[in-house]
C-alpha positions in Angstrom: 41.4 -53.9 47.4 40.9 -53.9 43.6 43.9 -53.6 41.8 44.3 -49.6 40.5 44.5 -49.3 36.4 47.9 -48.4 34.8 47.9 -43.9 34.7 47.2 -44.4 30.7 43.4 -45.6 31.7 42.7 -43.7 35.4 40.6 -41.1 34.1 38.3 -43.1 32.4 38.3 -46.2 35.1 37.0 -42.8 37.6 33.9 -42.9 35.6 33.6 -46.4 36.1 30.1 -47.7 38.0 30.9 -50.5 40.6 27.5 -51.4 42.4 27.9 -51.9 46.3 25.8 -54.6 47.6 25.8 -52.9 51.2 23.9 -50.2 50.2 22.1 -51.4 46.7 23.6 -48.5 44.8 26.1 -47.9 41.3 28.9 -45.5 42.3 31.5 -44.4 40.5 35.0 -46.3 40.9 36.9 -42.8 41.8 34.0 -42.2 44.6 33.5 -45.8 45.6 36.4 -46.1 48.1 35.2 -43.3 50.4 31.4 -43.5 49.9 29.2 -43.6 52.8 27.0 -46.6 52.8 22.9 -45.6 53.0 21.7 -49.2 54.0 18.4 -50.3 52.6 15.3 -50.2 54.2 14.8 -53.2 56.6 11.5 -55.0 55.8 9.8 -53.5 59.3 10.6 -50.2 57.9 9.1 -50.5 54.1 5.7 -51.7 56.1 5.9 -48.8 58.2 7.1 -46.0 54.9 4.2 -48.2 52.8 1.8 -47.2 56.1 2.8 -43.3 55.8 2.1 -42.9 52.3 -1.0 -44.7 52.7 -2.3 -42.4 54.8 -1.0 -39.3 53.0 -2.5 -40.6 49.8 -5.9 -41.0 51.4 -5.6 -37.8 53.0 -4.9 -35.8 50.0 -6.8 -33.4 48.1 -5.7 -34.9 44.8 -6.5 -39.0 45.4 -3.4 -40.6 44.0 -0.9 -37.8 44.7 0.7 -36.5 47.7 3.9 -33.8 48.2 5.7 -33.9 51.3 7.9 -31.5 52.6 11.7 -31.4 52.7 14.2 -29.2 53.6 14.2 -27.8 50.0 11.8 -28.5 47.1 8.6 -31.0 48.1 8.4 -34.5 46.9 6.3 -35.6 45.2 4.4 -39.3 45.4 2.2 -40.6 43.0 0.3 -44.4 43.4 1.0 -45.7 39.8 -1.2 -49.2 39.8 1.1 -52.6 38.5 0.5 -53.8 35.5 -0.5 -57.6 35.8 -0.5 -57.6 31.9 0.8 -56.2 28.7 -1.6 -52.9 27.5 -1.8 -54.5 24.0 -3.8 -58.0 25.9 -6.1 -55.8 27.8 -9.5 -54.8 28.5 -10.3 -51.4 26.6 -11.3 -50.2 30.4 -8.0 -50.8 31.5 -6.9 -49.4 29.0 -8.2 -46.2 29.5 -7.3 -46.5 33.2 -3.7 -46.7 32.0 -4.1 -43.7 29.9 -5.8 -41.4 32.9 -3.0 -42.3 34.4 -0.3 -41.6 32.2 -1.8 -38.4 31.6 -1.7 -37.1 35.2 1.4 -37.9 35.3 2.5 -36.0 32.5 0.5 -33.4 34.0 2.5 -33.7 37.0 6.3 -33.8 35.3 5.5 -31.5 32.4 4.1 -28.3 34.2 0.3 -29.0 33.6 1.6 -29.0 29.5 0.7 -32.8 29.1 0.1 -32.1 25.4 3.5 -30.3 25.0 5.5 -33.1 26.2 3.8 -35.5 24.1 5.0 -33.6 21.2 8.8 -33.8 22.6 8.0 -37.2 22.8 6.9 -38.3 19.8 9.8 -36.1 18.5 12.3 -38.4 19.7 11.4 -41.0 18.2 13.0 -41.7 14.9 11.0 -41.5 11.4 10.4 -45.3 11.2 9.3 -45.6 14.7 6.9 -43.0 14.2 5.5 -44.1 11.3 4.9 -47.4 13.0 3.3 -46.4 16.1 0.8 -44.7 13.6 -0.2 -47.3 11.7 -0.2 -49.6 14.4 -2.0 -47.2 16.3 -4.8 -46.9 13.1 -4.1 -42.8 13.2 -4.2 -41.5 9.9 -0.8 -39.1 9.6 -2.7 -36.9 6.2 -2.7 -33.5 5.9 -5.4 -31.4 5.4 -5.5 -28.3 2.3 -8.5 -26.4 2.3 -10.6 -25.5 -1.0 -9.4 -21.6 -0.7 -5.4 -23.0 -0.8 -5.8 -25.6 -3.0 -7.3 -22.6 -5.3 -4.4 -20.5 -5.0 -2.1 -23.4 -5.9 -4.1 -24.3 -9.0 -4.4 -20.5 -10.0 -0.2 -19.6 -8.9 1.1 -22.6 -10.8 -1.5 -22.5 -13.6 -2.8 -26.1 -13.5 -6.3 -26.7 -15.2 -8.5 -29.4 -13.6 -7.8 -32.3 -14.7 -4.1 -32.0 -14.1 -5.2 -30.9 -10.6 -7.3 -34.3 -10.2 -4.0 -36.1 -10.7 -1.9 -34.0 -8.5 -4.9 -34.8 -6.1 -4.5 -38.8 -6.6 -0.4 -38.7 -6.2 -0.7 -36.3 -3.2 -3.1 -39.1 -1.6 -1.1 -41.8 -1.8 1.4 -39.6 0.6 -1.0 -38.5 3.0 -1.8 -35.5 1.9 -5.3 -34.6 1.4 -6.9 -31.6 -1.4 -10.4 -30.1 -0.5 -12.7 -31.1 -3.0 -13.2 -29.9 -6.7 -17.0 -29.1 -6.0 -16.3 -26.6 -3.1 -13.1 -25.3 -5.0 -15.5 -24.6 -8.2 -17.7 -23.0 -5.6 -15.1 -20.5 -4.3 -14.3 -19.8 -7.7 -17.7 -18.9 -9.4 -18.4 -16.6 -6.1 -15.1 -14.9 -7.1 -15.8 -14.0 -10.6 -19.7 -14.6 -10.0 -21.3 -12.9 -13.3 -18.8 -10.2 -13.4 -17.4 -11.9 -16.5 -18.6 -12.1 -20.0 -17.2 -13.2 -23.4 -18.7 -12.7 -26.8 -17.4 -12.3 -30.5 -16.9 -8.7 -31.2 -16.7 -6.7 -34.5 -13.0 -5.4 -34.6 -11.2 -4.2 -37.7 -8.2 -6.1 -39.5 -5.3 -4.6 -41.8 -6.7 -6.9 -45.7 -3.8 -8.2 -47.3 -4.9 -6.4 -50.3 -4.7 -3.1 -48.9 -7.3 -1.1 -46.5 -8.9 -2.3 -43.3 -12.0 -5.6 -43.0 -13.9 -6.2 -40.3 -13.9 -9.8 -38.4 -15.5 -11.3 -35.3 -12.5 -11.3 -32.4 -13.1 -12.9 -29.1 -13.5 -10.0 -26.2 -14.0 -10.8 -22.7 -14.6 -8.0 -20.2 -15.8 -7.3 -16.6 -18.8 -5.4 -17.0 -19.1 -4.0 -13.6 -15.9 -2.1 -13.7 -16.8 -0.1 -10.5 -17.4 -3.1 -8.2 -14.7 -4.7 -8.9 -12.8 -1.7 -8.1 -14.3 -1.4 -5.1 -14.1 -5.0 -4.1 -10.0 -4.5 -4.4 -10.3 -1.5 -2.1 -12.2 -3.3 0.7 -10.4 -6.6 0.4 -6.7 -4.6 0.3 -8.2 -2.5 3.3 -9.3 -5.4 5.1 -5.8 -6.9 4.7 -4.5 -3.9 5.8 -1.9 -3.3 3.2 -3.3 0.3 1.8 -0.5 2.6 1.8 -0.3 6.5 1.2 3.8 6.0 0.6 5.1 8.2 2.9 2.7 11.3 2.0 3.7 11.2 -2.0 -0.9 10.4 -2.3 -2.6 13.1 -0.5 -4.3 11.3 2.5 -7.5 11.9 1.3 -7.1 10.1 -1.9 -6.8 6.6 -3.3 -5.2 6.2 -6.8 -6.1 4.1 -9.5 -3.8 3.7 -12.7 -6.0 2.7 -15.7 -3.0 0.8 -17.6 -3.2 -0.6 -21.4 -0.9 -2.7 -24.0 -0.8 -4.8 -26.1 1.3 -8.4 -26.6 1.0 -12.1 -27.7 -1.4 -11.7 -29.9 -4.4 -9.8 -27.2 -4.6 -6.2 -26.4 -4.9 -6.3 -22.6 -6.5 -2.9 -20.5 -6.2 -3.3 -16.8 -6.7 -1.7 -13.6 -4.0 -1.1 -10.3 -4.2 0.4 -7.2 -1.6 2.4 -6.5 -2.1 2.6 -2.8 -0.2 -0.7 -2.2 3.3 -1.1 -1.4 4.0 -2.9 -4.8 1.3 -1.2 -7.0 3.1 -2.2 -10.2 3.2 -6.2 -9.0 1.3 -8.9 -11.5 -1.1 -9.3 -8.3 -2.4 -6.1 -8.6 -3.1 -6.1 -11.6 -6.5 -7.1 -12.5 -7.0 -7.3 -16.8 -10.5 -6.1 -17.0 -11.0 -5.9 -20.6 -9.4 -8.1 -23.3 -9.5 -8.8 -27.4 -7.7 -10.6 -29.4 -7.1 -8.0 -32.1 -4.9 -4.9 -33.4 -5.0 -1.7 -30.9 -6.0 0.7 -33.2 -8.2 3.5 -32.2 -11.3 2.1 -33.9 -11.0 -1.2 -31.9 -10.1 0.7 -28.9 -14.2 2.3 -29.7 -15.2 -1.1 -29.8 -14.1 -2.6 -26.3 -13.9 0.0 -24.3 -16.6 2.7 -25.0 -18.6 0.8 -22.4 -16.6 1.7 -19.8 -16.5 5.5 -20.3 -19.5 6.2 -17.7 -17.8 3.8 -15.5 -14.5 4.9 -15.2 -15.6 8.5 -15.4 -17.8 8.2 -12.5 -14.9 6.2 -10.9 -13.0 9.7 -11.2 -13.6 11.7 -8.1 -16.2 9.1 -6.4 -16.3 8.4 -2.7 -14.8 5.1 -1.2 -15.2 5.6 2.6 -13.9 8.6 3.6 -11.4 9.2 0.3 -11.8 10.2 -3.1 -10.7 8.4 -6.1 -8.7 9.9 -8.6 -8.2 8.0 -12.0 -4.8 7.8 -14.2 -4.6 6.9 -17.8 -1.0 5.4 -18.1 1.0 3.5 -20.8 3.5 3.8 -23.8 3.4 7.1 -25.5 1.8 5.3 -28.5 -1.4 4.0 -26.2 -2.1 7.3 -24.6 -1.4 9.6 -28.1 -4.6 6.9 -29.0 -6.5 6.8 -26.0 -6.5 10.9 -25.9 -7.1 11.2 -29.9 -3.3 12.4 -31.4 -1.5 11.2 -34.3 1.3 10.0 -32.2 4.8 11.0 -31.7 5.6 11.1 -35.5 2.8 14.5 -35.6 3.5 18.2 -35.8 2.5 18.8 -32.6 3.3 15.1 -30.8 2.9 15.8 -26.6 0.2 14.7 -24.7 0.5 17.9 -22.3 0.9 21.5 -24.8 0.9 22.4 -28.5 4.6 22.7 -29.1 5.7 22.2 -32.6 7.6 19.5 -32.9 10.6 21.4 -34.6 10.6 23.4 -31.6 11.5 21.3 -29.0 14.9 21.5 -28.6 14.6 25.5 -28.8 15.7 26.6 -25.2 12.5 27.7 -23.6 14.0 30.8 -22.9 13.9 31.3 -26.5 10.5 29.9 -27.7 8.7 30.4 -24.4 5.9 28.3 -23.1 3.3 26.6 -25.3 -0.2 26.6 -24.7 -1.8 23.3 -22.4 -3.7 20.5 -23.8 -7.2 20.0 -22.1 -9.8 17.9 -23.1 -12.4 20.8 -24.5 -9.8 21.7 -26.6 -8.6 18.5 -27.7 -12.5 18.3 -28.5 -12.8 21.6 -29.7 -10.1 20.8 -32.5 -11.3 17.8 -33.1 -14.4 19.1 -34.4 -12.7 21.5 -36.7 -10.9 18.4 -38.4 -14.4 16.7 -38.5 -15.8 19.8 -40.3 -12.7 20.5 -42.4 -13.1 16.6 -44.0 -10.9 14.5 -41.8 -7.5 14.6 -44.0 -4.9 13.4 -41.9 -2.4 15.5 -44.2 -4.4 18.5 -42.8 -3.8 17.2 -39.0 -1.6 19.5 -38.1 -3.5 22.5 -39.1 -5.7 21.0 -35.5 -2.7 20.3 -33.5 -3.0 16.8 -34.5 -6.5 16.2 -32.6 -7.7 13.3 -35.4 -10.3 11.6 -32.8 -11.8 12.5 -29.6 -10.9 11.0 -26.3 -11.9 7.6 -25.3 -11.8 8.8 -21.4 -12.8 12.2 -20.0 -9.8 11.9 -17.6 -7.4 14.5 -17.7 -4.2 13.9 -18.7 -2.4 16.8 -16.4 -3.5 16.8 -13.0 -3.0 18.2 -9.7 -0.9 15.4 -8.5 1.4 16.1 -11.5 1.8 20.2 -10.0 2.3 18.5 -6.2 4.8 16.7 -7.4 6.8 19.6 -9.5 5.8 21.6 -6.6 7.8 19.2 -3.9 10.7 18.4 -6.4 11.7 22.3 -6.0 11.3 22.8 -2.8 13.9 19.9 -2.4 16.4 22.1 -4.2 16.5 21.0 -7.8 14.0 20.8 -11.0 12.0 18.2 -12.1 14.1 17.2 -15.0 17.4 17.3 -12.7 16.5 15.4 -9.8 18.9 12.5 -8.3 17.2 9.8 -10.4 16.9 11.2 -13.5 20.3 12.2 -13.5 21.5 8.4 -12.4 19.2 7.4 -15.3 20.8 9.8 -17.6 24.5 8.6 -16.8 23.4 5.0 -17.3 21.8 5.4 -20.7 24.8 7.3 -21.8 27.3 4.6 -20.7 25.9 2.7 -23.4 25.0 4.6 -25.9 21.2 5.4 -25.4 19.5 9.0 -25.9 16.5 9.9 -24.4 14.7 11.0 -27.7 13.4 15.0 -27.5 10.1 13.6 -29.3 9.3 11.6 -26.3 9.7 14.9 -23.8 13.4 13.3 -23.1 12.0 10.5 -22.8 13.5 6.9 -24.5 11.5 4.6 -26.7 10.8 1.2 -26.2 14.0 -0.6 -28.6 16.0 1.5 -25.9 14.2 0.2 -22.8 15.0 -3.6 -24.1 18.6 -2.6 -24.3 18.4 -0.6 -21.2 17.1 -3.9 -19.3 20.3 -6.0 -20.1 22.4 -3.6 -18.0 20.0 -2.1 -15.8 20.9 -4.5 -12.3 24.2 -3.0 -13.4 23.6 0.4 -12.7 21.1 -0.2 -10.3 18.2 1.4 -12.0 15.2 0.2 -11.3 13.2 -0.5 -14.6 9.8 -2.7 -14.5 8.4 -3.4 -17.4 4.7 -4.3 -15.8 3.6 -4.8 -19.3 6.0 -7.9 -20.5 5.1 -9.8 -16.9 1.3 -9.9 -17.8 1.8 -11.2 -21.5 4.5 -13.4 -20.1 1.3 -14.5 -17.6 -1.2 -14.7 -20.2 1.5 -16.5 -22.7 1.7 -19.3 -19.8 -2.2 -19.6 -19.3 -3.0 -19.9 -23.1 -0.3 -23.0 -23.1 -3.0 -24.4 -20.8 -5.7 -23.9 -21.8 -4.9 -24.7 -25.5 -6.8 -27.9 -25.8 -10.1 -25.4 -25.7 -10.7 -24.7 -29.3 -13.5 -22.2 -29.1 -11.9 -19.0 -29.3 -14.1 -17.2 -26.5 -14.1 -19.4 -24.5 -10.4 -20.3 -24.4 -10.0 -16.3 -24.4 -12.5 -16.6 -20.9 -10.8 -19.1 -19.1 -7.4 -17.6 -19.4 -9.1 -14.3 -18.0 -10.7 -16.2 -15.2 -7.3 -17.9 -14.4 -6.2 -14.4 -14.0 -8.6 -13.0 -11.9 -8.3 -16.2 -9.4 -4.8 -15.8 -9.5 -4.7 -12.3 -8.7 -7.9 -12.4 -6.1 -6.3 -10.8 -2.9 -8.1 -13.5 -0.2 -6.5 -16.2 -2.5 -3.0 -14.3 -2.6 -2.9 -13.9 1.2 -3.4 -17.8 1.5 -0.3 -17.7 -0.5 2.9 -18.1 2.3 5.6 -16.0 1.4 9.1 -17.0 0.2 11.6 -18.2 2.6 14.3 -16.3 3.9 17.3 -17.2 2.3 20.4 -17.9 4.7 23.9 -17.4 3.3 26.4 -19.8 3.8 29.7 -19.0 5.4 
């Protein structure tokens, strides 16, 4: 008898192993004293076993393995040869034996997943002891970036090649492989193909003496407005992320916002298609044309008259089964230019009717409604100041029509009506609907008028110091505009080093159009979820 353990260490003597030499087997102590004794197998009876299996092997369907029935689940038997020698000594055809082997047996154990339980395996082996059994196994552990990846990290991060060929070299030394520059540089020129040109440009400069001069400005432009359009459509399509937003687009239409500003020195016009969940994201928007000078209405002539057939035909052409329908959008100031006004400081400053400017704050009830802007008139008038000498001072006397417009695109359209329209029927006017009035309380708060000049709208020094408090309110402003210099500011730090002007001016455009490309942006994986801390 073995002497019991003071109370203080019985439970953990239970758990104890004792072996018992009767029966060959480890027991523990708590069970060992009433254990039933399962002799061994006497040597007449491992010949005889040996004899069974034998027989059960060779009879088998499956040479090697054999399941024999129980009173519950089947056992299974498998001949697994003995190793007369260590596998790092031997033949490469035992070898290979070996490794048939050890893969039907992971077969057997795993479920017919012997790839799966590898994986677990290697997995529990610590980070040392798997990087030794691959270099002692010659197995290279690098991973592999494609050219179309490695594109849209060079264009996301804004790196210029030769800072990519030494991201390339330290990324090597870890394993970790980049496609080549040669089949990267041919992604890229089938991207922008010859869809992109640069040239010196005669634009028109303030003189420091008084009056206007004309210089040579870099402008770079996409010539083939249309297709590139198009190529948006069919890549967002293919993507699937085309969106009518709930029925706010008729379903027979797809939008496109022709959107212009100027900042950091370039005047930037661009393109955006507002069938996408985020139509006002920097990834939608694609600069199509781009000078480095002032954004008067002469240079506007300059840079953008060739795409007046372009985008006109783009207005109310077929793409599949829909129809396109172009917007002119931007600051007050842009579209006063782009449609051929004086601007907000005129006698008769909106966009949309010929309203005095002293009038606007007459109740309507009072003054009634003006008569609409459309673009024969805003023609028609324009004509009349041609013929009456082009004063400015006599402007007014043509409802402040000084140029004609850049665009035959209307600036009051049907969507505008639909959208009147379905603000009523909800139950309240345009100008008093939830957000408005939320906008209204918010400017107020801090001391910000919506000016009556701007149609109740507020002007741009206002927007800035709406911005600092805006998250506070939560009202959401986007100032599109401000990302895309921001953007550009970033790409012309890179690019620096070039000193020709046009073609420093082309490579930051290119940048942008990689960067923006939508197969590149799907390679992009999106940001991780954050998880909160408790």
């Amino acid at each position: 008898m073995h002497q019991v353990p003071h109370r203080k260490y019985s439970s953990i003597w239970r758990y104890v192993r004792r072996h018992c030499a009767e029966c060959n087997r480890d027991i523990r102590s708590g069970d060992y004293e009433g254990h039933e004794c399962v002799p061994s197998l006497t040597p007449e009876e491992e010949k005889q076993a040996a004899e069974l299996l034998k027989r059960a092997i060779s009879t088998s369907p499956d040479k090697g393995v054999v399941q024999l029935a129980t009173g519950g689940a089947p056992m299974t038997f498998m001949q697994v040869t003995k190793a007369k020698q260590q596998t790092t000594s031997a033949c490469s055809r035992t070898t290979k034996m070996r490794c048939s082997e050890m893969q039907r047996i992971r077969s057997i154990v795993s479920g017919g997943e012997a790839s799966a339980l590898i994986q677990k395996e290697v997995l529990t082996l610590s980070d040392e002891e798997r990087q030794c059994l691959l270099a002692t196994a010659s197995i290279s552990s690098s991973i592999e970036i494609g050219p179309a990846q490695v594109l849209a990290i060079k264009a996301g991060l804004a790196i210029p090649w030769n800072k990519l060929r030494l991201l390339r070299r330290w990324l090597k030394s870890s394993g970790i492989h980049l496609a080549g520059e040669e089949r990267m540089r041919h992604i890229s020129s089938h991207i922008v193909g010859d869809n992109l040109k640069g040239e010196v440009a005669p634009f028109t400069f303030p003189h420091p003496s008084g009056g206007d001069e004309i210089k040579g400005a870099p402008l770079v432009y996409i010539p083939h407005l249309v297709d590139k359009v198009i190529h948006f459509l069919n890549e967002n399509e293919r993507a699937g992320r085309l969106t009518w937003h709930e029925g706010f687009i008729p379903a027979s239409e797809v939008w496109i916002k022709i959107v212009g500003d100027k900042g950091g020195g370039t005047f930037k016009m661009s393109f955006q298609i507002v069938n996408i969940d985020t139509p006002n994201a920097v990834h939608n928007t694609c600069v199509f044309s781009c000078f480095a000078a002032d954004d008067s209405v002469t240079n506007f002539h300059v840079a953008l008259d060739r795409f007046k057939e372009q985008i006109e035909h783009m207005h109310g052409m077929k793409w599949r089964q829909y129809t396109v329908k172009v917007f002119i959008c931007g600051d007050y100031e842009f579209l006063s230019k782009m449609y051929g006004l004086s601007g907000a400081s005129g006698c008769y400053p909106c966009l949309y009717c010929k309203i005095r400017r002293d009038q606007m704050a007459t109740p309507l009830s009072i003054r009634g409604h003006a008569t609409e802007r459309s673009l024969e008139g805003m023609s028609a008038d324009h004509q009349c100041y041609i013929s009456s000498g082009s004063i400015k001072k006599d402007a007014q006397k043509f409802f402040n029509c000084i140029s004609v417009p850049i665009f035959d695109i209307p600036i009051v359209q049907e969507a505008k009506v639909a959208k009147c329209i379905a603000a009523v029927e909800r139950g309240y006017p345009e100008k008093e609907g939830p957000f408005v009035k939320i906008l209204d309380n918010a400017l107020q708060s801090f001391g910000v008028q919506r000016q009556q000049y701007f149609s109740g709208a507020f002007i741009g020094n206002h927007v800035h110091t709406a911005l600092q408090w805006a998250n506070t309110y939560h009202v959401g402003f986007g100032l599109l505009a401000e990302s895309i210099h921001a953007k550009f500011n970033r790409l012309g730090l890179v690019f620096a080093p070039i000193r020709d002007r046009v073609e420093n001016l082309l490579c930051i455009v290119k940048e942008h159009l990689l960067s923006i490309e939508p197969q590149l942006v799907a390679a992009i994986p999106p940001p991780a979820k954050r998880v909160k801390n408790i």
